[in-house]
C-alpha positions as CSV (number, residue, x, y, z in Angstrom):
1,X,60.6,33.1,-18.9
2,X,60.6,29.4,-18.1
3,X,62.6,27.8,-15.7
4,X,64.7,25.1,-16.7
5,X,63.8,23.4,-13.6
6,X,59.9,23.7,-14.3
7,X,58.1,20.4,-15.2
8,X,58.5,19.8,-19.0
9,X,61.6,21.8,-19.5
10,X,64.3,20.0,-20.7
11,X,67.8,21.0,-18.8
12,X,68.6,22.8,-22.5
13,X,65.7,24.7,-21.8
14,X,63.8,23.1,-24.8
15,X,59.9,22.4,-23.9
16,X,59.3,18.9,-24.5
17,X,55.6,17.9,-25.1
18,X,53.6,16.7,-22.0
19,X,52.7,13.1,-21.4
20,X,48.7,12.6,-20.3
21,X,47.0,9.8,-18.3
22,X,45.9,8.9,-21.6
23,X,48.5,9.1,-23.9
24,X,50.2,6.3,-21.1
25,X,47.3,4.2,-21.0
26,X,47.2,4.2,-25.2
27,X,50.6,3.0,-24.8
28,X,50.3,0.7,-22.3
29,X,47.1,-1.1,-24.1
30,X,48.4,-0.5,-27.1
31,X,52.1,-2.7,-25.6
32,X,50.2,-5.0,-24.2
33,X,48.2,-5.9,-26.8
34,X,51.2,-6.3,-29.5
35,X,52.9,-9.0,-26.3
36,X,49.4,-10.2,-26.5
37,X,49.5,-10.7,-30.1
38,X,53.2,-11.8,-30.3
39,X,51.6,-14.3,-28.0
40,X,48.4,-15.7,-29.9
41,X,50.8,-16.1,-33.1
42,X,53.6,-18.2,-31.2
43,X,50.9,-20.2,-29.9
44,X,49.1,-21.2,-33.1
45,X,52.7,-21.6,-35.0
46,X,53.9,-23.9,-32.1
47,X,50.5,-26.2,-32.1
48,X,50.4,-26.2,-36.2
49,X,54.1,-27.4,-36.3
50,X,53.2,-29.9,-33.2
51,X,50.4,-30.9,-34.9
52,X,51.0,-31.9,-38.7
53,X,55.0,-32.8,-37.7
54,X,54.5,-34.6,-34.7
55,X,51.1,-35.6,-34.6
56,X,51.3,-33.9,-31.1
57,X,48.8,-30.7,-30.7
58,X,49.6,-28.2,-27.9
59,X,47.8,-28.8,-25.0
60,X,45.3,-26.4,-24.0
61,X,45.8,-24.0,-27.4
62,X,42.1,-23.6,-28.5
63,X,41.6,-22.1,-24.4
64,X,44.6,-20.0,-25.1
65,X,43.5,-19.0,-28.0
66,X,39.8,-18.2,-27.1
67,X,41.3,-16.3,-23.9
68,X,44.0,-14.0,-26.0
69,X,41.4,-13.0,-28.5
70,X,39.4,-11.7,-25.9
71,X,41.8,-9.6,-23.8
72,X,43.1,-8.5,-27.5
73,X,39.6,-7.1,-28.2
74,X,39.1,-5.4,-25.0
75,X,42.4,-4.3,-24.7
76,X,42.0,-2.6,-28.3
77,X,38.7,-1.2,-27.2
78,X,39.6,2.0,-25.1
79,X,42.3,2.2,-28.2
80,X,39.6,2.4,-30.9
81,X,36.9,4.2,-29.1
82,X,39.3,7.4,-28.3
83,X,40.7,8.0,-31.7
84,X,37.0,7.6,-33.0
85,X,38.3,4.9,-35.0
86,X,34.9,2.4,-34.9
87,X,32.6,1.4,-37.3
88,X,30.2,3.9,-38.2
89,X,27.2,4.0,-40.4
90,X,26.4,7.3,-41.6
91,X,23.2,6.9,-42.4
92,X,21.7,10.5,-41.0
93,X,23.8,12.2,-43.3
94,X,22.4,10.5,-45.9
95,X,18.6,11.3,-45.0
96,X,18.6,14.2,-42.8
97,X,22.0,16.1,-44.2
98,X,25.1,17.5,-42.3
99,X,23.5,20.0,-40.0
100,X,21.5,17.3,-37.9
101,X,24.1,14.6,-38.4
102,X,26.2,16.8,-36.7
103,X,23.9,18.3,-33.7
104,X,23.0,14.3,-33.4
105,X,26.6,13.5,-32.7
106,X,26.6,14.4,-29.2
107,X,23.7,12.4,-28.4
108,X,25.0,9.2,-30.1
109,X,28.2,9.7,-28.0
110,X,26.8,9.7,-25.1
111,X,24.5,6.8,-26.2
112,X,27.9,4.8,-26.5
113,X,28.8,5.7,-23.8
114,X,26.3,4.4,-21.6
115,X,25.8,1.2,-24.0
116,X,29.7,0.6,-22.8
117,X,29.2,1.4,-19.1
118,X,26.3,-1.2,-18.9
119,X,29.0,-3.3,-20.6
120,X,31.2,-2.8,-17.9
121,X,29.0,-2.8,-15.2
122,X,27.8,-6.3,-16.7
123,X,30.8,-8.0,-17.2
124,X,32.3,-7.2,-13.4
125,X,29.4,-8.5,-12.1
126,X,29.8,-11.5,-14.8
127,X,33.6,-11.8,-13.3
128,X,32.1,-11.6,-9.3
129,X,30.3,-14.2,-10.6
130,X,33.3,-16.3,-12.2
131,X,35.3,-15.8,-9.1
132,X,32.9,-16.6,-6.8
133,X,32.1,-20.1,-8.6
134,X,36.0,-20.2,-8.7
135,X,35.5,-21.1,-12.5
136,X,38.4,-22.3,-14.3
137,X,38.7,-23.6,-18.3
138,X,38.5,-27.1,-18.8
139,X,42.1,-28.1,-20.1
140,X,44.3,-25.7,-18.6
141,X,42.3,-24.8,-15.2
142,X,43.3,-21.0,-16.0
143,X,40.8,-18.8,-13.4
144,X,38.1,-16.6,-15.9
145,X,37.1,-14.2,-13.6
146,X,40.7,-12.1,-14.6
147,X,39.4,-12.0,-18.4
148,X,35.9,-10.8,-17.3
149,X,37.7,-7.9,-15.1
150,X,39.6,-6.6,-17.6
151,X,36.9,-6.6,-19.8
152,X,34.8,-4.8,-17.5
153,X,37.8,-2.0,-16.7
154,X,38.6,-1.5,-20.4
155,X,34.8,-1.1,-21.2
156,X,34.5,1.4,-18.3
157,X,37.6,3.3,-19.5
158,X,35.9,3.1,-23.3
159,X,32.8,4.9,-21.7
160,X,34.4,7.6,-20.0
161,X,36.6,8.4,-23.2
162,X,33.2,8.5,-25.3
163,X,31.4,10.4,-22.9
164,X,34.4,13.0,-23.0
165,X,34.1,12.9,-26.4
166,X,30.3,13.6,-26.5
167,X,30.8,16.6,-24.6
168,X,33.9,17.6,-26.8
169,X,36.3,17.6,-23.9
170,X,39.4,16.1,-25.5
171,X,41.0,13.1,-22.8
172,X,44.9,14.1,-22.8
């Protein structure tokens, strides 16, 4: 018998379904990127409106924009490459049928998976870079190096997911 008190338990004695590192940081990204999003859409409403109404464009909207768009796609990345969700051409099954398709899967998992962990390992050194030269955009002076990290952490995060995946251990 399970103890109310046990992790999980609810104090009726109902077992509610555990929460994984994973499951968190799917719904982390996932938040963020909808504030993200939220974002990038108040920010092109606000500079159309200023600019056909007022002949007065937002200052600094195309950097915003450019800089949104990437941390939205990086921050989707770890999203799509867990639930398997990207673009795939099956084009194995086609020629060499189901039973190699399948036994290939593995290997072109872990293929991705090192493909996104040179990504990462790229872009941090592209952001040590970034920082170091303490560039900055050219309207707004907003620091790159931030937008590289991220993309470097949520590549590396992609990778382990796909390696996991590979090796058909399920991340939690």
């Amino acid at each position: 018998m399970t103890s109310p008190n046990a992790p999980g338990v609810q104090p009726d004695g109902e077992r509610r379904p555990r929460r994984s590192l994973w499951d968190a940081l799917d719904r982390g990204l996932a938040v963020a990127g909808g504030v993200l999003l939220l974002a990038l859409t108040l920010v092109t409403c606000i500079d159309v409106v200023a600019r056909y109404a007022y002949d007065a464009p937002l200052p600094g909207a195309y950097e915003l924009t450019e800089i949104f768009l990437a941390t939205l796609v990086f921050l989707a990345l770890p999203l799509t490459t867990r639930r398997g969700e990207h673009v795939e051409v099956d084009l194995l099954d086609m020629v060499a049928g189901g039973r190699i398709a399948r036994a290939a899967r593995p290997v072109t998992g872990l293929l991705t998976a090192l493909v996104l962990a040179v990504f990462a390992w790229r872009l941090f050194v592209h952001g040590l870079r970034l920082a170091e030269d303490g560039t900055v955009t050219n309207s707004l002076s907003l620091p790159l190096a931030p937008v590289a990290f991220l993309a470097a952490v949520t590549c590396a995060i992609s990778a382990l997911s796909a390696a996991l995946q590979a090796l058909r251990v399920r991340p939690r």
